[in-house]
C-alpha positions in Angstrom: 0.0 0.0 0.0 2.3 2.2 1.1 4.5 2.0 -2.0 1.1 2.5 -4.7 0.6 6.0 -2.4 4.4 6.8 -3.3 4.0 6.5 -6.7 0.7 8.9 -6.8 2.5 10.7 -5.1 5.3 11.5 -7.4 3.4 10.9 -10.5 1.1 14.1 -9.0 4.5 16.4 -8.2 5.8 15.4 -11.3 2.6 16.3 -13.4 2.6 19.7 -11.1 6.1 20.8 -11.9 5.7 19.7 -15.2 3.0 22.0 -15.8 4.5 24.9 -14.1 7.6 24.5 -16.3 5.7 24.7 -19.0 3.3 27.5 -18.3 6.6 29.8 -18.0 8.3 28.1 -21.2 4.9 28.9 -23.1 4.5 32.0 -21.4 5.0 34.4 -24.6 3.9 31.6 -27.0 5.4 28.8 -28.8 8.1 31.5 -30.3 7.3 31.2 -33.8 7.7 33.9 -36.5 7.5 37.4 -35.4 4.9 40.3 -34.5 3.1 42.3 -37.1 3.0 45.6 -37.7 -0.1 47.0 -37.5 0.6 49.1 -40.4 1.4 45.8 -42.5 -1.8 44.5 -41.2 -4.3 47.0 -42.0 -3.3 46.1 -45.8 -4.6 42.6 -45.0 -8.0 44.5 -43.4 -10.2 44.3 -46.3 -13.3 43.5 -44.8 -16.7 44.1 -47.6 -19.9 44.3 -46.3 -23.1 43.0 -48.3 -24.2 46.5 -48.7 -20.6 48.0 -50.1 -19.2 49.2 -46.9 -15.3 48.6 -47.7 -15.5 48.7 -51.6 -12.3 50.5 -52.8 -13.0 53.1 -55.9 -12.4 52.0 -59.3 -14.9 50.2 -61.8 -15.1 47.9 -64.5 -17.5 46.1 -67.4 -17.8 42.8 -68.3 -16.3 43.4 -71.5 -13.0 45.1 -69.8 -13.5 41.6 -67.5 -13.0 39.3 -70.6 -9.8 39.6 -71.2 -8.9 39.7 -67.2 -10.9 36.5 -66.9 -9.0 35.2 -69.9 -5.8 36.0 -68.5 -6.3 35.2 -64.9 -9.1 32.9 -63.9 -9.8 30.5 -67.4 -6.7 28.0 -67.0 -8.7 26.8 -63.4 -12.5 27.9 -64.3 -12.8 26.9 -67.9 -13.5 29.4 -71.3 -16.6 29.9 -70.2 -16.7 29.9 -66.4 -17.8 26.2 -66.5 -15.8 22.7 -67.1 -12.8 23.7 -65.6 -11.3 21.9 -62.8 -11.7 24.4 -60.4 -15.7 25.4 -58.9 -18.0 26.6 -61.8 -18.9 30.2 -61.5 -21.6 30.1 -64.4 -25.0 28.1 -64.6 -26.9 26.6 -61.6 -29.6 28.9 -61.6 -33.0 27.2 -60.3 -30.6 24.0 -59.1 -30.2 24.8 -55.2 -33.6 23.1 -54.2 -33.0 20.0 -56.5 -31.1 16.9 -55.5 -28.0 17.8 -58.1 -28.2 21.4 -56.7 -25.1 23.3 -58.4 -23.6 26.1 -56.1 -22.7 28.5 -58.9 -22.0 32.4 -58.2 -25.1 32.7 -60.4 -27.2 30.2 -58.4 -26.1 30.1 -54.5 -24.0 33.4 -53.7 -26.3 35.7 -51.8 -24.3 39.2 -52.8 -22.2 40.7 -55.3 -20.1 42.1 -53.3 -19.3 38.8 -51.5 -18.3 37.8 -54.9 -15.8 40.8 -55.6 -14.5 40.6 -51.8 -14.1 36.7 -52.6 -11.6 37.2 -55.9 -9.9 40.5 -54.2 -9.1 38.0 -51.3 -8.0 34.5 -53.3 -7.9 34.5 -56.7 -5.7 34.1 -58.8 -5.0 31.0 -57.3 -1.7 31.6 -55.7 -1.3 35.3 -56.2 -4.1 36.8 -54.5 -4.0 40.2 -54.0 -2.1 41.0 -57.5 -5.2 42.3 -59.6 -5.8 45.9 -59.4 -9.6 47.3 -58.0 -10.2 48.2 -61.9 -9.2 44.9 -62.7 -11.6 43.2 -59.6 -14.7 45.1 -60.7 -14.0 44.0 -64.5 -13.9 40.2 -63.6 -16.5 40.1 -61.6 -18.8 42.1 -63.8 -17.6 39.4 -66.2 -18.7 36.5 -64.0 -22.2 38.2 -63.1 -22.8 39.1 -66.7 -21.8 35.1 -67.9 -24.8 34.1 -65.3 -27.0 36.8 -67.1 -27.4 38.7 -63.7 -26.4 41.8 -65.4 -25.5 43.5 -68.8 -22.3 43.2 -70.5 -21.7 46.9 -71.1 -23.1 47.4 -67.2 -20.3 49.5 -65.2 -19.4 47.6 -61.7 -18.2 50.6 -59.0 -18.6 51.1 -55.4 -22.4 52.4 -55.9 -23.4 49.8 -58.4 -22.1 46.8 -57.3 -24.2 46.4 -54.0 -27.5 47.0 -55.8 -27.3 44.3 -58.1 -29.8 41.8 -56.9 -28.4 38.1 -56.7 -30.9 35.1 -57.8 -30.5 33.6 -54.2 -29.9 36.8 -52.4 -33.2 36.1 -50.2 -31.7 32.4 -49.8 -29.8 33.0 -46.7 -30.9 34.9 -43.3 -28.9 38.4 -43.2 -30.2 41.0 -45.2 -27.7 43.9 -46.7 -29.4 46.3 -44.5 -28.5 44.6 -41.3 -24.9 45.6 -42.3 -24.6 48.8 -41.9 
């Protein structure tokens, strides 16, 4: 008995120092990379809101979007936004309460400007952040023009882009409004 009591025993002190060894060691964190700047930081802060809170100036057509598209997102997305071996952006429409529902940009995304705040934060696929604003309005007029959401020659700014109404924008809970 009195041996099994001396083993708890030192099995408990050793679990107590270990831990207090390692609550100093791990005190300031595991010591991996180094601190941001804040100013290097607020380049990452990038945050777009449903109703266009956060959209940077510039603008763009889906025609100016062709040839970005072309350039930029066709190798992954296919020609025409569809058969590629990345998601489809293009089609879907009417799908989403069907068994072979297709979660398109023109069938399940809920906002426009969830779709230009998507690209401006990853795409192109491992160089995100390397197209210009002129260049993110442009592709993603493209995309929403290719799902017949909006014209071709229709300009996509700050002011436009939150107005355009998405085919499953009353699909989800959150209005726009409640955004502000």
């Amino acid at each position: 008995m009195a041996s099994s009591k001396m083993f708890s025993f030192k099995a408990a002190l050793w679990a107590v120092l270990s831990l207090a060894w390692l609550g100093t060691a791990w005190a300031d964190g595991p010591g991996l990379g180094v601190a941001i700047d804040p100013k290097d930081a607020s380049a990452w802060d990038l945050d777009i809101s449903p109703a266009g809170a956060g959209l940077p100036a510039g603008h763009g057509s889906a025609r100016e979007g062709a040839s970005v598209y072309a350039e930029f997102c066709q190798s992954c997305h296919g020609k025409s936004g569809q058969s590629g071996k990345a998601d489809e952006l293009v089609g879907g429409v009417g799908t989403l309460a069907t068994r072979d529902a297709e979660r398109t940009v023109g069938s399940f995304w809920p906002y426009a400007t969830s779709v230009f705040d998507y690209i401006r934060r990853a795409m192109p696929w491992g160089r995100p952040g390397t197209l210009s604003d002129d260049q993110l309005y442009a592709v993603t007029a493209w995309i929403l023009a290719e799902n017949r959401i909006i014209a071709s020659d229709d300009d996509m700014n700050a002011l436009t882009l939150p107005k355009v109404e998405m085919p499953n924008r009353n699909g989800f809970f959150v209005k726009p409004e409640d955004w502000r």
